[in-house]
C-alpha positions as a Markdown table, in Angstrom:
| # | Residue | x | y | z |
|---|---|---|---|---|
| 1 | Unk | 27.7 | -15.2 | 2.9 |
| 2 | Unk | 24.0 | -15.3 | 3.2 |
| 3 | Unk | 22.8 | -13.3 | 6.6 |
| 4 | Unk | 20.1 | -15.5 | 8.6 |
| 5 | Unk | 17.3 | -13.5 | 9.3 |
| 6 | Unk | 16.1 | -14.2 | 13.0 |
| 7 | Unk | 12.4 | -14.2 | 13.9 |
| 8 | Unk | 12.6 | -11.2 | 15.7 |
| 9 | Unk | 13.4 | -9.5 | 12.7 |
| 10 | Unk | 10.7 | -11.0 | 10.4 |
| 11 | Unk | 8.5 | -9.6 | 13.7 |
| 12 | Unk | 9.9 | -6.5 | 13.1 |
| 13 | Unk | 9.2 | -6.0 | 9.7 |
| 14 | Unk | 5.3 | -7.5 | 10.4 |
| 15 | Unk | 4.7 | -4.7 | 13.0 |
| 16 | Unk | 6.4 | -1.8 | 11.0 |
| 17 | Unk | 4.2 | -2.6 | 8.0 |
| 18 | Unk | 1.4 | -2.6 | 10.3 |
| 19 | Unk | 2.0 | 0.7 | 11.7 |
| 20 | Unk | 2.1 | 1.9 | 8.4 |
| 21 | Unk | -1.7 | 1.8 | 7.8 |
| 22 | Unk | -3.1 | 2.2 | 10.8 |
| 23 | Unk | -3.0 | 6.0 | 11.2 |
| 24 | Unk | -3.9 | 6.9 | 7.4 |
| 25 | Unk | -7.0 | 3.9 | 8.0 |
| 26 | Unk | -8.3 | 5.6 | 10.7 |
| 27 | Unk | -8.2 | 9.4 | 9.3 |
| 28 | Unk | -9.7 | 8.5 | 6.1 |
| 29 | Unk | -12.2 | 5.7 | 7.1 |
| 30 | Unk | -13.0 | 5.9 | 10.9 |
| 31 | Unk | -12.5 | 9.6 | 11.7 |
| 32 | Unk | -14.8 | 10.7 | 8.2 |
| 33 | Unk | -17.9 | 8.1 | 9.8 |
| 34 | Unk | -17.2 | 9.7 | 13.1 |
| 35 | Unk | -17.2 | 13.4 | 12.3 |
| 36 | Unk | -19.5 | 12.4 | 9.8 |
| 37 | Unk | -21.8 | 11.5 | 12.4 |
| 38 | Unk | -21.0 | 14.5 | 14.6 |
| 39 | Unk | -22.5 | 16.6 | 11.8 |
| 40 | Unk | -19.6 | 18.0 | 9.7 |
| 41 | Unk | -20.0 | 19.0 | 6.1 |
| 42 | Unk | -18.9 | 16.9 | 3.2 |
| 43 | Unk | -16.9 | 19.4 | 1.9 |
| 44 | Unk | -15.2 | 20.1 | 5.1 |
| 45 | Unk | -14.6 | 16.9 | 5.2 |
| 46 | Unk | -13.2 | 16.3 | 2.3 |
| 47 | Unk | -9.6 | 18.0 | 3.5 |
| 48 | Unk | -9.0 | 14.9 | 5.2 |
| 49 | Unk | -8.2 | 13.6 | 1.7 |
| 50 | Unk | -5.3 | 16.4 | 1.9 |
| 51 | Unk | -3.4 | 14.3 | 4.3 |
| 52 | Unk | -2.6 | 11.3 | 1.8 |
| 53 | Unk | -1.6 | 14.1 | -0.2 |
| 54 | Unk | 2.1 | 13.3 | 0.8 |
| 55 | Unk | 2.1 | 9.8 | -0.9 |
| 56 | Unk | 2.3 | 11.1 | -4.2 |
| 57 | Unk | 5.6 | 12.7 | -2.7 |
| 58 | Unk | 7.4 | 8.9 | -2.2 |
| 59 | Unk | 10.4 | 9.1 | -4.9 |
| 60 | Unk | 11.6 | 12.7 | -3.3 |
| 61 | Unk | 11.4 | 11.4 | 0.4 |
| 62 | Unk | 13.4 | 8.0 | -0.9 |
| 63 | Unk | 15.7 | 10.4 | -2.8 |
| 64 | Unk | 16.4 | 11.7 | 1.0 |
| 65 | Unk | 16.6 | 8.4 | 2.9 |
| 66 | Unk | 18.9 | 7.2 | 0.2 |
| 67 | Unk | 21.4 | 10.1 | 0.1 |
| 68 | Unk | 20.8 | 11.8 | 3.8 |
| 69 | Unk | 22.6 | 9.9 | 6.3 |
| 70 | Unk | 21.4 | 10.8 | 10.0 |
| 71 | Unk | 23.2 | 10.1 | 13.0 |
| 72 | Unk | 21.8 | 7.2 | 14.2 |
| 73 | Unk | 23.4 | 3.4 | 13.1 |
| 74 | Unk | 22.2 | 2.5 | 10.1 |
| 75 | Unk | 21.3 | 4.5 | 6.9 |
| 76 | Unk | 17.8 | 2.7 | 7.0 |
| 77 | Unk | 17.5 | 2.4 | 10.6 |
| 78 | Unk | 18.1 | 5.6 | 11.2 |
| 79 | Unk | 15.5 | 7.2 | 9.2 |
| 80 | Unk | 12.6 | 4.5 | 10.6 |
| 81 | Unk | 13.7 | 5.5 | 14.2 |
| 82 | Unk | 13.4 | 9.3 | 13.0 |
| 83 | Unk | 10.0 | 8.2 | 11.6 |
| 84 | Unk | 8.6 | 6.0 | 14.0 |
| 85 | Unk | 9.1 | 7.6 | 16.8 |
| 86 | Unk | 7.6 | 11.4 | 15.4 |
| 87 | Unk | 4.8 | 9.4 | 14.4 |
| 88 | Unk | 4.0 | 8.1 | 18.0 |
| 89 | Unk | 4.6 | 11.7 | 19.1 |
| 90 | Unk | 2.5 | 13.0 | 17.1 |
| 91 | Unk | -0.7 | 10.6 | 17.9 |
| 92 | Unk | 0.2 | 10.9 | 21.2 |
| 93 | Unk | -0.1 | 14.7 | 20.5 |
| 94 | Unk | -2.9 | 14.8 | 18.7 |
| 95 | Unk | -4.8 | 13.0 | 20.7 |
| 96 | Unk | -5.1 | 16.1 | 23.2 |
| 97 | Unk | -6.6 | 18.3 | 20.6 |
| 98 | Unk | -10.7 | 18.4 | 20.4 |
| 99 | Unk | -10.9 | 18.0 | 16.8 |
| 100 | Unk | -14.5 | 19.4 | 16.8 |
| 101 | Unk | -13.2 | 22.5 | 17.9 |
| 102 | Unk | -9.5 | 22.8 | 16.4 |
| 103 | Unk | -10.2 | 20.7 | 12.7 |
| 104 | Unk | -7.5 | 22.5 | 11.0 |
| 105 | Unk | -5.1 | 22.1 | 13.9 |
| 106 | Unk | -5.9 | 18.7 | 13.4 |
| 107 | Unk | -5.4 | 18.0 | 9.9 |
| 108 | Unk | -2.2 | 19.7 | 9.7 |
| 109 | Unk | -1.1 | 17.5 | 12.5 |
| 110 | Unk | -2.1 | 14.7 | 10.2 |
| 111 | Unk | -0.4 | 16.0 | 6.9 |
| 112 | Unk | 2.8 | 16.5 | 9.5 |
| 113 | Unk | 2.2 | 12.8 | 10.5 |
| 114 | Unk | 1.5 | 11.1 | 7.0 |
| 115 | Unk | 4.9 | 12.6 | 5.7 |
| 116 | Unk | 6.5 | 10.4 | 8.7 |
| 117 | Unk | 4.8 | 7.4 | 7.3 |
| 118 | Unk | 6.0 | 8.0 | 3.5 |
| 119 | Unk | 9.3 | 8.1 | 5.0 |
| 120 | Unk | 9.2 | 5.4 | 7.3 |
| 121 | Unk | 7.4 | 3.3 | 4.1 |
| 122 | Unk | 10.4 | 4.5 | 1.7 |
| 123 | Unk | 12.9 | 3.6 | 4.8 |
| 124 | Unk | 12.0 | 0.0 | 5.6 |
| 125 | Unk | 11.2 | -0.6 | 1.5 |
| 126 | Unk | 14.8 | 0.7 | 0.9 |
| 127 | Unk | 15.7 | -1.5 | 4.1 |
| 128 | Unk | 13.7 | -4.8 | 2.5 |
| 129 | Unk | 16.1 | -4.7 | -0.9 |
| 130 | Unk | 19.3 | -4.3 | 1.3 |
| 131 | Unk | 19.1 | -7.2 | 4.0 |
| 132 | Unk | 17.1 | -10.2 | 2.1 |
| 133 | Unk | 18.5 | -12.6 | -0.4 |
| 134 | Unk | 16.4 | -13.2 | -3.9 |
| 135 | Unk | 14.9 | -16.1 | -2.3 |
| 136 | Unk | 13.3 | -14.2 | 1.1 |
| 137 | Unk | 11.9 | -11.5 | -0.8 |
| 138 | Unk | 8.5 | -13.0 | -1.9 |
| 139 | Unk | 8.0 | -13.6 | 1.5 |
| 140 | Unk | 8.9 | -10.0 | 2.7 |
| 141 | Unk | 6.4 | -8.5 | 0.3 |
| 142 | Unk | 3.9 | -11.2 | 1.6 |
| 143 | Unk | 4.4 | -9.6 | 5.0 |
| 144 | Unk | 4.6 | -6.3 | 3.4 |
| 145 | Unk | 0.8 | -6.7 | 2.0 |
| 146 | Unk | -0.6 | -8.3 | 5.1 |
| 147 | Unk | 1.0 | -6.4 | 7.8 |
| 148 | Unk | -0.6 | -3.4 | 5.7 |
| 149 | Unk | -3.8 | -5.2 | 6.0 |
| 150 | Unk | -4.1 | -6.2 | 9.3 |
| 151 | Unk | -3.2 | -1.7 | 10.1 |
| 152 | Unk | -6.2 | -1.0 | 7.5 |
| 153 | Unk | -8.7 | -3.4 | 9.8 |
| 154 | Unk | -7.1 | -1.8 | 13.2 |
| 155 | Unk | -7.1 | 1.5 | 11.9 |
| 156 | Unk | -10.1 | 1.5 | 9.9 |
| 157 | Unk | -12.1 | -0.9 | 11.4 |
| 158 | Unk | -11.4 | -2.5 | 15.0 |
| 159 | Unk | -11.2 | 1.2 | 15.8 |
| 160 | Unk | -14.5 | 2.2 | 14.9 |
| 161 | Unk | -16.2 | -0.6 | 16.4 |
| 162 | Unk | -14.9 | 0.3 | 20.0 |
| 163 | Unk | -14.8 | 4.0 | 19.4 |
| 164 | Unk | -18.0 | 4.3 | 21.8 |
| 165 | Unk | -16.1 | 3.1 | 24.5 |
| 166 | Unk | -12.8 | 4.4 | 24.0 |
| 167 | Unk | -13.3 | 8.1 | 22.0 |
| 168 | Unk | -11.8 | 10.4 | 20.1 |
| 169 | Unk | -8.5 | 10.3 | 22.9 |
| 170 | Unk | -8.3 | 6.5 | 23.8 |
| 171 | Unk | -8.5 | 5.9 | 20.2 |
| 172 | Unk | -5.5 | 7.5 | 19.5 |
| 173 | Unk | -3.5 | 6.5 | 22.5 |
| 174 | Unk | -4.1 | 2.6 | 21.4 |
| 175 | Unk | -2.9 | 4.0 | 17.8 |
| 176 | Unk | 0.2 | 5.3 | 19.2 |
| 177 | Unk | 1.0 | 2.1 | 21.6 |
| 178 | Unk | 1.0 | -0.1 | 18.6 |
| 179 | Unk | 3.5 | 2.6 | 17.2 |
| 180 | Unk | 5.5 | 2.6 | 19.6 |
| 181 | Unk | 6.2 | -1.5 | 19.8 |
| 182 | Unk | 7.9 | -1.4 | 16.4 |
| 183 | Unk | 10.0 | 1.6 | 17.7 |
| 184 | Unk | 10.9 | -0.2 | 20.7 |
| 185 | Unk | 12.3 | -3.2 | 18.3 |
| 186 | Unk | 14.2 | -0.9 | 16.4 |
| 187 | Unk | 15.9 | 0.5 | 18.7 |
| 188 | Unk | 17.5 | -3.1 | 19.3 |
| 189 | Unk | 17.6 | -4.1 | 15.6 |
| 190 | Unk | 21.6 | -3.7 | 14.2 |
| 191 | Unk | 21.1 | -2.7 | 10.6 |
| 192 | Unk | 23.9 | -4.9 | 9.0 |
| 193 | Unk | 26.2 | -2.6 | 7.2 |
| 194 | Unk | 27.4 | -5.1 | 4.5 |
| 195 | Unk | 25.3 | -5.0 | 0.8 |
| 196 | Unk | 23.3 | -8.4 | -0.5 |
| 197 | Unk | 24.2 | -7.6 | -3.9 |
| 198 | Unk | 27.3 | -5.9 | -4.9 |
| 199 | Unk | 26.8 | -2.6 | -6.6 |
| 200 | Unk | 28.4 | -1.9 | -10.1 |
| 201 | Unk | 29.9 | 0.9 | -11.6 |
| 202 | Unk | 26.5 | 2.8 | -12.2 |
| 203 | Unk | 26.8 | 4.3 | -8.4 |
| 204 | Unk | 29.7 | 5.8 | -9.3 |
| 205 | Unk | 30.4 | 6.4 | -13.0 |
| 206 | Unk | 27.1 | 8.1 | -13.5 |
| 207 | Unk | 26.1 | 11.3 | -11.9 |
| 208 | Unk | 22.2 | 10.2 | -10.1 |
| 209 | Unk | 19.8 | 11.1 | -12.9 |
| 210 | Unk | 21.8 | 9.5 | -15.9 |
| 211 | Unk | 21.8 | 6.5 | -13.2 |
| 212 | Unk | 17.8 | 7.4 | -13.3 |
| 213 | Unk | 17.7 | 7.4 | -16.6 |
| 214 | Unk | 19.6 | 4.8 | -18.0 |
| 215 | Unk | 17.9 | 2.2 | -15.3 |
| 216 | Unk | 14.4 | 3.3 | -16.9 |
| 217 | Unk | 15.7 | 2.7 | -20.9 |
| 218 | Unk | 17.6 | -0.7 | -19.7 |
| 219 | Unk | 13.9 | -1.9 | -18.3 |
| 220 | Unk | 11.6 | 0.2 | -21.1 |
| 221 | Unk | 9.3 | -3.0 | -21.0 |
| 222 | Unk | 8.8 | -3.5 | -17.5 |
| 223 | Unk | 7.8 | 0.0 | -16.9 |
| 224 | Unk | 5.3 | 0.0 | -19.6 |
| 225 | Unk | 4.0 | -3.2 | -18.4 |
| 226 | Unk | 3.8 | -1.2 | -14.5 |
| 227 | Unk | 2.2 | 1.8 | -16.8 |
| 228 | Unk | -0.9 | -0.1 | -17.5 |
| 229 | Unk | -1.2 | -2.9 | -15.1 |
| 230 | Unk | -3.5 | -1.3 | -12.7 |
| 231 | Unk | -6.0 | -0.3 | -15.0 |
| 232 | Unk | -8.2 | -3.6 | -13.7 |
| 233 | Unk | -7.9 | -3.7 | -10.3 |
| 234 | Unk | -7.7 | 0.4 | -9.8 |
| 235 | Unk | -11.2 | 0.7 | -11.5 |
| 236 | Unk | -12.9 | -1.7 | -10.0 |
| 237 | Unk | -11.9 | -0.6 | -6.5 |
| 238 | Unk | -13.0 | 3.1 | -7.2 |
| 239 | Unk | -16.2 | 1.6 | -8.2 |
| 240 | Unk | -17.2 | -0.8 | -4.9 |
| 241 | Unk | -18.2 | 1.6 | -2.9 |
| 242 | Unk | -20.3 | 3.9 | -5.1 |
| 243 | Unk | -22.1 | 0.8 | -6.1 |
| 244 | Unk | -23.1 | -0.5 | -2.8 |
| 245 | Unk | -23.8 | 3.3 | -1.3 |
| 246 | Unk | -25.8 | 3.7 | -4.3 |
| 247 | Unk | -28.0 | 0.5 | -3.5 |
| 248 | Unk | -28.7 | 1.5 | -0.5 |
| 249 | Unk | -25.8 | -0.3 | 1.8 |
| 250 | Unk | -25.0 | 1.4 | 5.2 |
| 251 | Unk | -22.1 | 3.1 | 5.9 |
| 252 | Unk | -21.4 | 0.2 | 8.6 |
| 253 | Unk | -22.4 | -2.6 | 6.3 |
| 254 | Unk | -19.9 | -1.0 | 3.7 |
| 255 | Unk | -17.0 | -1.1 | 5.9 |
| 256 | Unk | -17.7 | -4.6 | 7.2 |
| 257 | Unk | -17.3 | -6.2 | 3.8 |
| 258 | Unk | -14.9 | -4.0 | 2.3 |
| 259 | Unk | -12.2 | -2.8 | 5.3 |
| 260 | Unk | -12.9 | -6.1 | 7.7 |
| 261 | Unk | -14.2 | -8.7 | 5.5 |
| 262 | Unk | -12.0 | -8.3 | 2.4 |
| 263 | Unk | -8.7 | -6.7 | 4.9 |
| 264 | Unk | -8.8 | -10.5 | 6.4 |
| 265 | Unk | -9.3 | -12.6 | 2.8 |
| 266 | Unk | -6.7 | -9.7 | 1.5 |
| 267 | Unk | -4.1 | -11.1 | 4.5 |
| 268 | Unk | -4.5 | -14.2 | 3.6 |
| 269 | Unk | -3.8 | -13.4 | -0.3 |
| 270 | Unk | -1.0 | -11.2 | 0.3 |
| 271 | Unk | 0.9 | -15.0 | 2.6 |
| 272 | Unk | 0.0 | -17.0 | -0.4 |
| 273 | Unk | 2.3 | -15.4 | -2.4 |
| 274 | Unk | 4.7 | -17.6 | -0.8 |
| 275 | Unk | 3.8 | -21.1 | -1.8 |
| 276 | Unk | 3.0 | -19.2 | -5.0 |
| 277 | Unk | 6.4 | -17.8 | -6.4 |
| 278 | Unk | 7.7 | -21.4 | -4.3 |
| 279 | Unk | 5.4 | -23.3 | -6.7 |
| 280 | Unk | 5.4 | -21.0 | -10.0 |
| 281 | Unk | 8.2 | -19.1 | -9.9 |
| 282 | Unk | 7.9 | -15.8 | -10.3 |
| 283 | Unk | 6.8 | -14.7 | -13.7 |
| 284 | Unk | 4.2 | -17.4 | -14.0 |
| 285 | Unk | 2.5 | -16.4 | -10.8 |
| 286 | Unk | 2.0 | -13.0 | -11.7 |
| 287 | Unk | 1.0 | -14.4 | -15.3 |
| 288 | Unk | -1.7 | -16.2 | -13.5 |
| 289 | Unk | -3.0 | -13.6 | -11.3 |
| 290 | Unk | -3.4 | -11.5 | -13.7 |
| 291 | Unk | -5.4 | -14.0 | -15.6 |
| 292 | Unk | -7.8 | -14.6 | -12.5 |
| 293 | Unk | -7.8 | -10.9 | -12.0 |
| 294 | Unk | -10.6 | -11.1 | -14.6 |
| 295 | Unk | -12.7 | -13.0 | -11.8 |
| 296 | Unk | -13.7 | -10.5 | -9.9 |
| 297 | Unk | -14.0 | -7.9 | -12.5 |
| 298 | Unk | -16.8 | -10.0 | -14.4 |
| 299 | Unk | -18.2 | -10.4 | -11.1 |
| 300 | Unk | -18.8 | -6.8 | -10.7 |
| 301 | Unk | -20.1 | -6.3 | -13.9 |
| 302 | Unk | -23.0 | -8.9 | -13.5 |
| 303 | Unk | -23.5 | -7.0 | -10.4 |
| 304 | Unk | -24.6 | -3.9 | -12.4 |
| 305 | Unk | -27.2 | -5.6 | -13.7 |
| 306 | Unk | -29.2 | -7.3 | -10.9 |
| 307 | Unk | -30.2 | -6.8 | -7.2 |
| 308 | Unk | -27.3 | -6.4 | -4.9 |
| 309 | Unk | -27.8 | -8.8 | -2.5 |
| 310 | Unk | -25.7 | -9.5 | 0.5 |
| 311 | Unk | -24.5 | -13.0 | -0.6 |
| 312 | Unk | -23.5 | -11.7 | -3.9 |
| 313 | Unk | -21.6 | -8.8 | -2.8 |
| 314 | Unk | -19.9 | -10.6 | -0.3 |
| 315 | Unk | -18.7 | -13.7 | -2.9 |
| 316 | Unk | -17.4 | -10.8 | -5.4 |
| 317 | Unk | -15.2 | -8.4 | -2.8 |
| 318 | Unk | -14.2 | -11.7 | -1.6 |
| 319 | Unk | -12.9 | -13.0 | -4.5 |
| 320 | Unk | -11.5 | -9.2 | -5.3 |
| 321 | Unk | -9.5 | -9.5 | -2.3 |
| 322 | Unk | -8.4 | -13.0 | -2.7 |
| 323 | Unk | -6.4 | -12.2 | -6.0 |
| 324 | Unk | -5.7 | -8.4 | -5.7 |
| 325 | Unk | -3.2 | -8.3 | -2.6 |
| 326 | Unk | -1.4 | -11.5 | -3.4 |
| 327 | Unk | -0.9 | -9.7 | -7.5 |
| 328 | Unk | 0.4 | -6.4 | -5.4 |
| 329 | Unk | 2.7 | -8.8 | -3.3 |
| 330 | Unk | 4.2 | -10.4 | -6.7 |
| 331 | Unk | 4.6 | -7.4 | -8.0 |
| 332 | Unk | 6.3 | -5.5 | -5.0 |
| 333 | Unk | 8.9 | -9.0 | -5.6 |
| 334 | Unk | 10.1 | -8.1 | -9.1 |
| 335 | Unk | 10.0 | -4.6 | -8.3 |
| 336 | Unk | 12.8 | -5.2 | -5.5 |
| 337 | Unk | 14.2 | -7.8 | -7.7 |
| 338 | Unk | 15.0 | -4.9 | -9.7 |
| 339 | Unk | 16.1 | -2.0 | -7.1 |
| 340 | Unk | 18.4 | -4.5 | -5.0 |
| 341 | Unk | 21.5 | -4.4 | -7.2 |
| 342 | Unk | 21.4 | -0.8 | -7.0 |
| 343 | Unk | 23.3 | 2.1 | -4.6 |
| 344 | Unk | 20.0 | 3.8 | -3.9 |
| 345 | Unk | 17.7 | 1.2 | -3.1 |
| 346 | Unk | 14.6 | 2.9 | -1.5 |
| 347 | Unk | 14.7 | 5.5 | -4.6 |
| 348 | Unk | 14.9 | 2.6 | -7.1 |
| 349 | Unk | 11.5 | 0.4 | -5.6 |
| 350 | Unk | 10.1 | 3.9 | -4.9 |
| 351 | Unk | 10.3 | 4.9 | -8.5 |
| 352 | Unk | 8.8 | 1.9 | -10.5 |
| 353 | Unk | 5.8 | 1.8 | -7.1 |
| 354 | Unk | 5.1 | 5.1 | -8.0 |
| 355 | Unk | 4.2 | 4.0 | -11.4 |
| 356 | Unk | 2.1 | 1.8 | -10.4 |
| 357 | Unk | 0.5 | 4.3 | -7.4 |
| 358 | Unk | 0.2 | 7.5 | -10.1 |
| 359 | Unk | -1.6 | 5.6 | -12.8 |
| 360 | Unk | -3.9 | 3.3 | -9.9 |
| 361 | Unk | -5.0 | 7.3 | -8.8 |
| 362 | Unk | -5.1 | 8.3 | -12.4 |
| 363 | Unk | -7.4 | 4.6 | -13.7 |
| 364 | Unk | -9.7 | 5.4 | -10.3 |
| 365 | Unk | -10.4 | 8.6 | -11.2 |
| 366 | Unk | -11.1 | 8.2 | -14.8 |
| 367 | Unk | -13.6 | 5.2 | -13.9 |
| 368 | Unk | -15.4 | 7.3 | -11.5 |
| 369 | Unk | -15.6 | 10.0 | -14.3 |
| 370 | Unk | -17.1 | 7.7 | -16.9 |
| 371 | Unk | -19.1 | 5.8 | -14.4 |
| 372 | Unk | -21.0 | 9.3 | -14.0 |
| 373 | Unk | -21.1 | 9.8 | -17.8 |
| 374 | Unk | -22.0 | 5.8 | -18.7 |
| 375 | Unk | -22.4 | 4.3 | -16.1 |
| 376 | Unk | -21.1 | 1.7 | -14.1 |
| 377 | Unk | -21.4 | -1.4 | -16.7 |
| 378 | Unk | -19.8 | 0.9 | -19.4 |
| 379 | Unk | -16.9 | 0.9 | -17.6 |
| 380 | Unk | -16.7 | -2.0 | -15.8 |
| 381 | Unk | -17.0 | -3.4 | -19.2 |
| 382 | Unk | -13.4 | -1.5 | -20.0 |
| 383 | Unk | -12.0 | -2.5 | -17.6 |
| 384 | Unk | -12.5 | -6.2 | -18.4 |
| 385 | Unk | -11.1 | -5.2 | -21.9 |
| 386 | Unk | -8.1 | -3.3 | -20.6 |
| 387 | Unk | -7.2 | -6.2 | -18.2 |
| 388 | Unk | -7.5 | -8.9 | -20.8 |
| 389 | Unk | -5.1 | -6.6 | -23.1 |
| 390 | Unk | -2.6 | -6.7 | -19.7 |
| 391 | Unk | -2.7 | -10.3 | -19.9 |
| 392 | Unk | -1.3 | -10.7 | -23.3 |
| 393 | Unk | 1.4 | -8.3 | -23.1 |
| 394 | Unk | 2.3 | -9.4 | -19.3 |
| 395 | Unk | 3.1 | -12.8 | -21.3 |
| 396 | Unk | 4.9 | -10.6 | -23.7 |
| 397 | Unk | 6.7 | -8.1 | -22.0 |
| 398 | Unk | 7.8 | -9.8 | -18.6 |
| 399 | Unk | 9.8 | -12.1 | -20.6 |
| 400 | Unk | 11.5 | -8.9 | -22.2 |
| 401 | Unk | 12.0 | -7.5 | -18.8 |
| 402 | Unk | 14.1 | -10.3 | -16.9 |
């Protein structure tokens, strides 16, 4: 029998996805402007970058949640009150530390605080496969991708704006309030113990890695297709910023259009994905986003070769962040389309995500490479290439994969 999902727990889910971002936004946006400001080095600052350092650690922390059960009710629960609550502690704790005089105390307060979010991420991921039905699960990654959002523009934006007022300490007690509201609902929430989708004999017949292995060979296709797929969207948003510091765009002016400006289109891409999959069904939508990927792409490109001005820049991020949530969101569907029927659910979504997050890091850094080698054109003009390539074998190899 299908389990109804109350409002409180779709409320739930928004503010945990939320609190996800909100931290990490901050540290690597708002606190680099402020310290920035206060006169720190670039190279001291760049050990801030240390603290996402921990993402790229996802699959072992899901290998944890999955097998580790604590004490609490639950096996999801109990590792998102674990995580929630030490990352609220933490802010809170943070918060009375002068980072101008104790930096390193401070960023290894961080690292300790961004390994809380990649288990709480793994947690409610491996939480989001369990408890919803095929037909709720567009819906959850739509939340998923906007709740994220909306932390990115607190964290990394609203912040900012009222740090003046509030400083270094308020800013981090308002951090750790909105923290602590999706602890609170937790605490109430009853993890429901039954499975959506029965598991076969792969939980048990198989010791884990042959499980591993033979759930990579049975979907070959749909792991090259999650190989190559960010090799459009990755580029181009390793390249925005460069661009528009590089024509002279404040630091203020950057993160208007690109952390509040695009954050609020992005929400509203990451919901559509509801009326899309509704509309399209799944494969076609991500078929079509795909496709429009392309937009925004061509748009940076005539970018490279003209004046940026304001109303250009604006109709181009805007456009980027009206397609590129909403193909993350259809995406994130499939992908726990896939790690549902399975025992260890967190470990299965975090596997294919971490394709997809490995090879965005890997496509970023290669386009700022040849962006200093060629410039920005050059590989924009790649890009274009490699995303039209996606879109022929996303018509391909999709229909392989389901």
């Amino acid at each position: 029998m299908a389990h109804k999902h109350s409002s409180m727990t779709w409320l739930m889910l928004t503010t945990l996805y939320i609190s996800q971002y909100i931290g990490i936004s901050f540290v690597l946006t708002a606190l680099v402007v402020v310290l920035r400001a206060s006169g720190f080095a670039l190279d001291k600052l760049a050990l801030l970058n240390l603290i996402a350092f921990p993402i790229a650690g996802k699959l072992f922390f899901a290998l944890a949640v999955d097998h580790i059960l604590t004490f609490f009710q639950g096996r999801y629960r109990g590792w998102l009150i674990i995580a929630q609550g030490s990352m609220a502690v933490l802010l809170v704790v943070i918060s009375f530390v002068d980072i101008t005089q104790h930096f390193y105390t401070v960023v290894g307060l961080f690292f300790l605080y961004s390994i809380m979010t990649c288990i709480q991420d793994v947690a409610i991921d491996g939480l989001a496969c369990k408890i919803f039905e095929p037909s709720e699960r567009q819906k959850a990654n739509a939340v998923q991708y906007a709740g994220n959002l909306c932390g990115n523009v607190i964290g990394g934006g609203v912040i900012l704006l009222f740090y003046d007022i509030i400083q270094w300490q308020g800013a981090l007690l308002v951090l750790a309030t909105l923290t602590t509201i999706s602890f609170v609902q937790l605490v109430f929430y009853v993890e429901p113990e039954t499975e959506k989708t029965q598991v076969g004999d792969s939980g048990t017949q198989y010791r884990f890695f042959r499980q591993v292995t033979a759930f990579m060979r049975a979907n070959k296709f749909w792991f090259l297709l999650l190989f190559i797929l960010p090799s459009g969207f990755a580029s181009a948003y390793a390249l925005i910023n460069p661009m528009l510091v590089d024509a002279g765009w404040s630091i203020a002016d950057i993160g208007m259009v690109t952390k509040i400006y695009g954050s609020i289109i992005g929400v509203l891409s990451a919901l559509s994905i509801i009326p899309l999959i509704k509309q399209f069904g799944r494969i076609k939508t991500l078929h079509y986003l795909v496709a429009f990927q392309t937009l925004p792409l061509l748009g940076l490109l005539i970018l490279t070769k003209q004046q940026l001005e304001t109303s250009m820049v604006y109709g181009v991020i805007g456009l980027y962040s009206l397609i590129q949530p909403a193909l993350l969101a259809s995406i994130s569907t499939l992908i726990m389309d896939k790690a549902a029927p399975m025992q260890a659910k967190a470990t299965f979504f975090s596997l294919q995500l971490s394709v997809i997050v490995v090879m965005g890091f890997i496509y970023a850094a290669l386009a700022m490479y040849f962006a200093n080698q060629y410039g920005y054109f050059f590989v924009l003009l790649s890009s274009i290439l490699l995303n039209l390539i996606v879109v022929v074998l996303t018509l391909n190899i999709v229909d392989k994969a389901w």
